[in-house]
C-alpha positions as CSV (number, residue, x, y, z in Angstrom):
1,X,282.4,-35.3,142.6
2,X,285.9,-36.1,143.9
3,X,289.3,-34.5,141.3
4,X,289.6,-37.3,138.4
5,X,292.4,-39.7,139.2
6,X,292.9,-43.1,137.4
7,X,290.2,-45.8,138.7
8,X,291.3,-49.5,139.1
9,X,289.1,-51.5,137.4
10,X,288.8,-54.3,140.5
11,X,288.0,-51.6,143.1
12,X,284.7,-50.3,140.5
13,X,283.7,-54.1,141.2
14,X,284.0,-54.5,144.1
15,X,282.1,-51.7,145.0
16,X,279.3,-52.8,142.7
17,X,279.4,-56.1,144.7
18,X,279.1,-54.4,147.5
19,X,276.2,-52.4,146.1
20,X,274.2,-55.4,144.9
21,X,271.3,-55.7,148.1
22,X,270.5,-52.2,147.0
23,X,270.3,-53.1,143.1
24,X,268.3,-55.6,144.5
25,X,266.0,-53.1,146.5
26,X,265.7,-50.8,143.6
27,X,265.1,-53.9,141.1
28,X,262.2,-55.1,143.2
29,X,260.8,-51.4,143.5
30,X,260.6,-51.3,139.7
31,X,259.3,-54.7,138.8
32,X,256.2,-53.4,142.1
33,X,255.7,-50.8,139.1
34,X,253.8,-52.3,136.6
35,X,253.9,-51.3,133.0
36,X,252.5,-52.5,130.3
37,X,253.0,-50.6,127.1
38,X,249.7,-50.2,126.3
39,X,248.5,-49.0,129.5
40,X,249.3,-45.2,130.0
41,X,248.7,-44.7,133.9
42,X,250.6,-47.5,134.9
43,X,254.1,-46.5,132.1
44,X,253.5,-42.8,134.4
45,X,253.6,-44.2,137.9
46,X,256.5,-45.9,136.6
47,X,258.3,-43.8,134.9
48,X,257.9,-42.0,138.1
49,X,259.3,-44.9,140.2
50,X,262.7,-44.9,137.7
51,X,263.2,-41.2,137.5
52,X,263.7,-41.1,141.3
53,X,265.8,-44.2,141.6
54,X,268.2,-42.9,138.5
55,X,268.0,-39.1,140.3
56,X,269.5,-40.2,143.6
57,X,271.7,-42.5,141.9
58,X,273.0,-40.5,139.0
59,X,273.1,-36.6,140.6
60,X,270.3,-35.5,138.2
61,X,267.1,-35.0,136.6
62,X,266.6,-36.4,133.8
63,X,264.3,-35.1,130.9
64,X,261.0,-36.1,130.1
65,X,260.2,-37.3,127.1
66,X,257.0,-36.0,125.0
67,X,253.6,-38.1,125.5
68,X,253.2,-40.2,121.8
69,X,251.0,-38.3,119.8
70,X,248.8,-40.7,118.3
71,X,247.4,-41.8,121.6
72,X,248.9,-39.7,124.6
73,X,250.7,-42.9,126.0
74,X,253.7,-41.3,128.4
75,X,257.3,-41.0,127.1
76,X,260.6,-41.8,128.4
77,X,263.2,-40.1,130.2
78,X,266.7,-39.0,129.1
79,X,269.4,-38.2,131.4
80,X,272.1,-36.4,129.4
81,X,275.4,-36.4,131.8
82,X,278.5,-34.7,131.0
83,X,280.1,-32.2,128.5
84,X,277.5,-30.8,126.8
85,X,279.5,-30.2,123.4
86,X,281.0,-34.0,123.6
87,X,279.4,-36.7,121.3
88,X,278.1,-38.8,124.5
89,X,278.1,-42.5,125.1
90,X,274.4,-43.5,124.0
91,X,272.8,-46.3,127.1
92,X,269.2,-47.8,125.5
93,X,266.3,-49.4,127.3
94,X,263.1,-49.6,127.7
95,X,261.0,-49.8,131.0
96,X,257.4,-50.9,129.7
97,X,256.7,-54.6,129.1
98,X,254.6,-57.5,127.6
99,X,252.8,-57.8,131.4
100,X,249.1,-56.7,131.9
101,X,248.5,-55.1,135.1
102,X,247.9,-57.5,138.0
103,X,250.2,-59.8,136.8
104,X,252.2,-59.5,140.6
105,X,249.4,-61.1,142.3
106,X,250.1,-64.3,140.9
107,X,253.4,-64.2,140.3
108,X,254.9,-61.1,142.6
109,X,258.9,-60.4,143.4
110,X,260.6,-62.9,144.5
111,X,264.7,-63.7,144.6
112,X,265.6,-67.7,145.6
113,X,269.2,-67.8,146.1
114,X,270.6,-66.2,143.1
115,X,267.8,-66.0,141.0
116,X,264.9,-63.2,141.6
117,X,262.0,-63.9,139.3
118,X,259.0,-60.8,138.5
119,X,257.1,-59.7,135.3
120,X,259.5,-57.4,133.6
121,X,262.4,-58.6,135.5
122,X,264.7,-59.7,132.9
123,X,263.5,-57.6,129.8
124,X,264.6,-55.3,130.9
125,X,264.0,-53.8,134.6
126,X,267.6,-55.5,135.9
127,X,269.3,-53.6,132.8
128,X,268.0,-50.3,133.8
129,X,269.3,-50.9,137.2
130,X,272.9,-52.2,136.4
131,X,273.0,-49.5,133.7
132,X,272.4,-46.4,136.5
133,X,274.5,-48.1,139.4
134,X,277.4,-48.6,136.5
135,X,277.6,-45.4,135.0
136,X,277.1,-43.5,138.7
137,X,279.9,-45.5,140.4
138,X,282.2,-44.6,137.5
139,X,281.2,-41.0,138.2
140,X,281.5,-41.2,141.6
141,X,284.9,-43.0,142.0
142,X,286.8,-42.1,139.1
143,X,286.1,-38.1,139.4
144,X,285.3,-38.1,135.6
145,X,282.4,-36.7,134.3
146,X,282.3,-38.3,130.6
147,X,279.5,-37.8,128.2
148,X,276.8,-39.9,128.5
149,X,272.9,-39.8,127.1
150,X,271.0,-42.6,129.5
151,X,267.7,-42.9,126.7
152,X,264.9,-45.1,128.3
153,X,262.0,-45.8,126.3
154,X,258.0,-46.8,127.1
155,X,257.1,-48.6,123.8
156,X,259.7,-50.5,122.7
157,X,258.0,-54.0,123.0
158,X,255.2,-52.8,120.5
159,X,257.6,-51.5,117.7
160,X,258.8,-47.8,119.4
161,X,256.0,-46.1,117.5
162,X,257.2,-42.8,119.5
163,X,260.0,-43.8,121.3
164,X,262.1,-45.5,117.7
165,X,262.6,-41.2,116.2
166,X,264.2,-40.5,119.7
167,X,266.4,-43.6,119.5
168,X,267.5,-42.7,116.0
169,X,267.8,-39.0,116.7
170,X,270.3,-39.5,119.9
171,X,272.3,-42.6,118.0
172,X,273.4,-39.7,115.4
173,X,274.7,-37.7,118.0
174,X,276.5,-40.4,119.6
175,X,279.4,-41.8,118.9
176,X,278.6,-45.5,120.1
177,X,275.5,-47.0,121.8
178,X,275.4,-49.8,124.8
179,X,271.8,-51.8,124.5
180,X,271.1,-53.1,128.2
181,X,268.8,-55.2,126.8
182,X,269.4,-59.0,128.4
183,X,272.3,-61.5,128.0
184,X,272.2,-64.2,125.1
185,X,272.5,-67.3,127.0
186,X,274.9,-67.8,130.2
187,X,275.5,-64.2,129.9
188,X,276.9,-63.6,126.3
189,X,277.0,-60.7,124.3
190,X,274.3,-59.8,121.3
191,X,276.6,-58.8,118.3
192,X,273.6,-58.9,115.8
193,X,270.3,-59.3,115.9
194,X,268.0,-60.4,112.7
195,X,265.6,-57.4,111.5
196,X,262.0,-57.3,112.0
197,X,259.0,-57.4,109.5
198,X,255.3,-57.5,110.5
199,X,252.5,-57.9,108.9
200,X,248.5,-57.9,109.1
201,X,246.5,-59.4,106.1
202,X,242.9,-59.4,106.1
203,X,240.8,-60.8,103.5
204,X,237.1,-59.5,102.6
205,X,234.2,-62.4,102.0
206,X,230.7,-62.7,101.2
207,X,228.6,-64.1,104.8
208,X,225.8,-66.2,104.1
209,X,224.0,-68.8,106.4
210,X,226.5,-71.9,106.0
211,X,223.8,-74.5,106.3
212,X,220.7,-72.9,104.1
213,X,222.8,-71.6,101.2
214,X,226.6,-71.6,102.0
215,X,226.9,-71.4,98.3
216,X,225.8,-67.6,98.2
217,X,228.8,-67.1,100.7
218,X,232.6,-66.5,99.7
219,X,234.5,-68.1,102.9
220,X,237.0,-65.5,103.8
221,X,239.0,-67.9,105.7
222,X,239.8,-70.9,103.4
223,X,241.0,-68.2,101.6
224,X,243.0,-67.0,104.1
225,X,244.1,-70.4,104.9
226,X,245.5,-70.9,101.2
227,X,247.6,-67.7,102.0
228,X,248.9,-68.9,105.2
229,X,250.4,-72.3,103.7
230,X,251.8,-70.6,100.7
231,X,253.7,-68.4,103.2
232,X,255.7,-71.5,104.4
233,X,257.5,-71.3,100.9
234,X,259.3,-68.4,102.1
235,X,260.8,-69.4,104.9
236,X,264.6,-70.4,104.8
237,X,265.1,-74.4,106.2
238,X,268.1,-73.5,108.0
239,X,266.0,-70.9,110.2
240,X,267.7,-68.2,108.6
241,X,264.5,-66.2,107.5
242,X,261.5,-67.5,109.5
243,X,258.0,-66.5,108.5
244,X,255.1,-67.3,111.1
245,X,251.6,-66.2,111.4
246,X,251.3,-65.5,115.2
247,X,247.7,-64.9,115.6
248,X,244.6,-65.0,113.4
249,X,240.8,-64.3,113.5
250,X,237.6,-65.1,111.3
251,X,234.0,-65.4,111.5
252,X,231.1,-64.0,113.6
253,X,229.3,-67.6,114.4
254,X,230.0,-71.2,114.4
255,X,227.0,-71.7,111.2
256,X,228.0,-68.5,109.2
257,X,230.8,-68.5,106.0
258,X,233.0,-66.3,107.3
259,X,232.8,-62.8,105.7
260,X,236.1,-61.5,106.9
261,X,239.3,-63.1,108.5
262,X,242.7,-61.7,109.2
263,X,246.4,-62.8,110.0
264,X,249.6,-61.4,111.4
265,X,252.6,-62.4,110.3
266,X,256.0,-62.1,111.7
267,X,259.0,-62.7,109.7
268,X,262.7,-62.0,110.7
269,X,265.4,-61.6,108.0
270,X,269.3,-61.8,108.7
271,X,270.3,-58.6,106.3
272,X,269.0,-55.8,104.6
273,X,269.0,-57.0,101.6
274,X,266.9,-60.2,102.4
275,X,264.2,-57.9,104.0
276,X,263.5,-56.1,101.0
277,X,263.3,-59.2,99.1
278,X,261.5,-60.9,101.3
279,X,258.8,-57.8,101.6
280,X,258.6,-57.7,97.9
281,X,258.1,-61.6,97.7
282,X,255.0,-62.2,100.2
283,X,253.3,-59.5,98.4
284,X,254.2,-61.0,95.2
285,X,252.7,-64.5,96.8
286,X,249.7,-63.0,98.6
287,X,248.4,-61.9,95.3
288,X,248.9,-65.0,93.2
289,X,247.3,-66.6,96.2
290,X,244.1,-64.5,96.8
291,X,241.2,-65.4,95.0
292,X,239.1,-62.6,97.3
293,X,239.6,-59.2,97.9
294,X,242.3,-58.4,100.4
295,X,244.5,-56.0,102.1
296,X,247.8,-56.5,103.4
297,X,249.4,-53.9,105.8
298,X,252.8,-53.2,107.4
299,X,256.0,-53.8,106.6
300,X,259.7,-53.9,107.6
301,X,259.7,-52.2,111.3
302,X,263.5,-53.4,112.3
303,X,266.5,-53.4,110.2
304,X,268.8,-55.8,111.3
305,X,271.8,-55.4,113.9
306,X,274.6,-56.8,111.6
307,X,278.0,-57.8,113.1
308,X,280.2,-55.2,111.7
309,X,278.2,-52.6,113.7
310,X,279.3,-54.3,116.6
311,X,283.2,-55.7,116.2
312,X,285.2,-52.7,117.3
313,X,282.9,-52.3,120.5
314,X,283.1,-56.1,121.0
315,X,286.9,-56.1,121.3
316,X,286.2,-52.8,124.3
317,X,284.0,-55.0,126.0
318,X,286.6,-57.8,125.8
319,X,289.5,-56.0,127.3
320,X,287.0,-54.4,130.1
321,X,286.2,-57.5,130.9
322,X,290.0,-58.7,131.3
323,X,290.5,-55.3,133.0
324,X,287.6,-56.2,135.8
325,X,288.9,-59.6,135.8
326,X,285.5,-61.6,134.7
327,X,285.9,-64.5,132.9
328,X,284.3,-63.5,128.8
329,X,281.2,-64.7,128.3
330,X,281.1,-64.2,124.7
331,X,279.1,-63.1,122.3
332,X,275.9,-64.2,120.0
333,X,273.8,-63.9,117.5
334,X,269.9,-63.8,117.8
335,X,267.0,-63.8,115.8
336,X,264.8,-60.8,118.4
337,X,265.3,-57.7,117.5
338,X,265.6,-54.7,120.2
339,X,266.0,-50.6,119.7
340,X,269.7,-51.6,119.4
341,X,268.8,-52.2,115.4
342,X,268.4,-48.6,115.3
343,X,271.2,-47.4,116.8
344,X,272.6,-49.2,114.0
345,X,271.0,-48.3,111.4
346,X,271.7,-44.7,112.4
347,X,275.2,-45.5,111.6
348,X,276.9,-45.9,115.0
349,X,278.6,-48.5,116.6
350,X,276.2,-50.5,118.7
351,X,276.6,-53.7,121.1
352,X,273.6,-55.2,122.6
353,X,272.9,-57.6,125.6
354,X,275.0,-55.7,127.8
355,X,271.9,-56.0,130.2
356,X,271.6,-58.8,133.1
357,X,272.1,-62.5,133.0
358,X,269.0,-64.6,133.3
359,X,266.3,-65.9,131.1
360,X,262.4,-66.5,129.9
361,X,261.8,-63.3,128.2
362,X,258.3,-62.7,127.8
363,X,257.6,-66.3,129.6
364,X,256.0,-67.1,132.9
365,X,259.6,-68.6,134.4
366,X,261.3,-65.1,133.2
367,X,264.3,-64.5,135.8
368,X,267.3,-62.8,136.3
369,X,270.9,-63.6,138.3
370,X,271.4,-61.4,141.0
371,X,274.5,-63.0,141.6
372,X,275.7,-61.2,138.4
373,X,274.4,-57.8,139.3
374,X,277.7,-56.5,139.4
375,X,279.7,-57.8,136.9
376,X,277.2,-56.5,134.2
377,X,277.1,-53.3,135.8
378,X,281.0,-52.7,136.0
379,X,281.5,-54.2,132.4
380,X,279.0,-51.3,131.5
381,X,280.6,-48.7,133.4
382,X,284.0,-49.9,132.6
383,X,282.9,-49.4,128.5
384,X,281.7,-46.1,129.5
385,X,284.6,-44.8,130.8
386,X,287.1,-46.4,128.4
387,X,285.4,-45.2,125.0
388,X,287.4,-42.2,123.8
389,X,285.9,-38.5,123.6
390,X,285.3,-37.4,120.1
């Protein structure tokens, strides 16, 4: 690592431009890696795949995170960088996704022009990239070494069952946290994100044959179909609080009253205070509904991201972005909800959507601007290196 010296802001991106065929190269060797979160061998090999790429990039090995208990599923990897008694910069993400394996063969890596397109690709593989190739060009040209905890995940999209106690643990020792989850829309900023309930209510029936003597059977569903309508009541009109049963199940055959049936709900809530209200509410409803036995399970999983957590860090990404000379691309508000909510909720300053510009999370047309490589990576290594030690 060269002596420190003051780094122009313009020369970091212009290197990173420079860099962007090998993001690209490294991007495409990470979407090759499949990794759906619920499928252990494939979050290994690519856990494997990322380690190497943020090894050679970064100057070091990072830590491997413990398998999850409850099933074995592989952990992440944390690359701590740095003084060891500074309160680091805290970089989040998350390298499994919604994709089952096999997904590549119909629709494998592909860039057209600007825009590359791969399962994964834009939440959040292109993050993880820009996030290393930021952080070790900073390194690299400025001669600093600042403190920096690089925390990537392998369960985020089903909740962070392991992952969510090592995002809280290292957001207290941190003294802000950068999400590289994806852009808000042409590239803008995620200053809050609504919090996250989820729910799973299943409702116990009598079977009986519904043709011979349907009137010795206690339909599970219809009952379950009263709940789901009453749920509706709930919901603001403004789309402030939405409440929507995302999938459901009853019934063994087609002339049977169904014995049991089940929903899961999803409901996101703009404040703290409206989640517990809203938790104590559907309860409230589900029971004044019911006229079967039931059981409802879950809860709130995601506090929300609310703006103030983000206004100070807003204002650094701002003048970065002046410094680098990019145009601002703004800032947002949106109803998903990512790790960044914890960061949060530990207390410490978080901005989100500092990941790439692109689109279609969880779709089919999901894509990312490779065009755009760059700038995302030099605003994130430009926030790195201009957020004072503590």
């Amino acid at each position: 690592m060269p002596e420190p010296h003051a780094l122009d802001p313009r020369d970091l991106l212009h290197r990173l431009t420079a860099d962007t065929p090998s993001m690209i190269a490294d991007l495409e060797r990470l979407v090759d890696a499949e990794s759906p979160s619920s499928d252990g061998e494939a979050l290994g090999a690519c856990r494997d795949v990322l380690a190497e790429i943020g090894t050679r990039l970064l100057g070091a090995v990072p830590s491997v995170l413990p398998n999850d208990p409850a099933n074995g599923r592989p952990g992440g990897l944390l690359w701590q960088l740095g003084p060891a008694d500074a309160r680091p910069v805290l970089l989040v993400g998350h390298f499994d996704t919604v994709w089952p394996r096999k997904t590549l063969q119909r629709r494998p890596f592909r860039v057209d022009g600007t825009r590359a397109t791969g399962p994964g690709i834009f939440d959040m593989k292109a993050g993880l990239i820009q996030g290393l190739y930021g952080v070790a060009r900073l390194r690299e040209m400025s001669g600093e070494d600042p403190a920096v905890a690089f925390l990537v995940t392998a369960d985020e999209e089903i909740g962070s069952p392991a992952g969510g106690r090592v995002v809280t643990e290292w957001a207290r020792k941190s003294r802000a946290a950068l999400v590289l989850e994806g852009a808000a829309d042409d590239g803008a900023l995620k200053h809050a994100r609504k919090g996250w309930s989820f729910y799973d209510i299943r409702v116990e029936g009598v079977a009986a044959h519904a043709g011979l003597e349907p009137g010795k059977g206690r339909n599970a569903l219809t009952d379950l179909a009263r709940i789901v309508v009453a749920l509706e009541s709930l919901a603001a009109d403004d789309d402030r609080i939405t409440v929507t049963p995302t999938m459901a199940h009853a019934g063994t055959t087609q002339n049977t009253v169904p014995d049991r049936a089940y929903v899961t709900v999803d409901v996101r809530i703009p404040d703290v205070v409206a989640q517990k209200e809203i938790d104590a509410e559907l309860r409230r409803l589900v029971a004044e509904t019911a006229r079967l036995p039931y059981e409802i399970t879950g809860g709130p999983n995601r506090p929300p991201l609310e703006e103030a957590s983000a206004t100070d860090l807003l204002e650094t990404a701002r003048i970065c972005a002046d410094d680098l000379g990019l145009d601002w691309p703004g800032s947002a508000a949106v109803g998903g909800i990512s790790d960044g909510n914890l960061c949060a909720a530990a207390g410490t300053p978080t901005l989100d959507g500092l990941g790439a510009v692109g689109g279609g999370p969880h779709a089919e047309h999901e894509w990312v601007d490779v065009s755009r490589m760059a700038e995302r990576a030099a605003l994130v290594g430009r926030m790195v290196g201009s957020l004072p030690e503590e």
